[in-house]
C-alpha positions as CSV (number, residue, x, y, z in Angstrom):
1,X,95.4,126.2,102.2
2,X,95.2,122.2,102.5
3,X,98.0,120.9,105.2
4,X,100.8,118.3,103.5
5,X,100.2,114.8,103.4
6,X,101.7,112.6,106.1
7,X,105.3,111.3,105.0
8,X,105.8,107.9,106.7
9,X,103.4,105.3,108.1
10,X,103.4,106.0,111.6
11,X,102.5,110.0,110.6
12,X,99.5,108.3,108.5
13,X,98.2,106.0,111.5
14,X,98.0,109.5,113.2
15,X,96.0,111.4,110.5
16,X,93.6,108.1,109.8
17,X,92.5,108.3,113.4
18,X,90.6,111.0,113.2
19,X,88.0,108.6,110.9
20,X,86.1,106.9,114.2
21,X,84.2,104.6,111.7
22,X,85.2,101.8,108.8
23,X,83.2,103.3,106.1
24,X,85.2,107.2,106.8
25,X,88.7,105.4,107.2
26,X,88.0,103.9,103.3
27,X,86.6,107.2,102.1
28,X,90.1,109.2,103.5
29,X,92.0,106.2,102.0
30,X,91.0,106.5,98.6
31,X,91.2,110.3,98.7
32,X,94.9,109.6,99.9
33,X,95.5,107.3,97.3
34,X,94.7,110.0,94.8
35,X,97.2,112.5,96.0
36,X,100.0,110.2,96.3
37,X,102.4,109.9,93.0
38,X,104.9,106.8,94.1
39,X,103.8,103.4,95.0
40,X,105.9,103.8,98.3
41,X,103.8,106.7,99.8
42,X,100.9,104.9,98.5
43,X,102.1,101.4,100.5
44,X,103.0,104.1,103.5
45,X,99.2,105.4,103.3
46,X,98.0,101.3,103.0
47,X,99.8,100.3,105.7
48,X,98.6,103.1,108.5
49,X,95.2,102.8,107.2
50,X,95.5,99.5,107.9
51,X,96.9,99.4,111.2
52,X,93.7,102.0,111.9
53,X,91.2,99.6,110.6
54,X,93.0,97.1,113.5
55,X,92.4,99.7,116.6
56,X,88.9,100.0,115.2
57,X,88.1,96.5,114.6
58,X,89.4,95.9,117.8
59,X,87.2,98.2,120.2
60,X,84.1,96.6,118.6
């Protein structure tokens, strides 16, 4: 049984942390993107992946 999708930005910042590199983080973003049916969720999902991509970027 696959576990619901995250619901708001913050709750997708949480599940994208669990990529620890760039190229993971894109792979569960388009996976994401595939799942989600209204552009909001899909802006919610673009939005914690991006603040993901930030933390990793930064700890280079």
């Amino acid at each position: 049984m696959s576990q619901p999708l995250p619901k708001n930005r913050t709750e997708w910042l949480i599940f994208f942390r669990r990529a620890k590199t760039v190229d993971t983080l894109d792979l569960m973003l388009d996976g994401a993107l595939k799942k989600l049916k209204t552009p909001a969720e899909q802006a919610d999902a673009i939005l914690g992946h991006e603040a993901r991509l930030d933390e990793l970027e930064g700890s280079r």
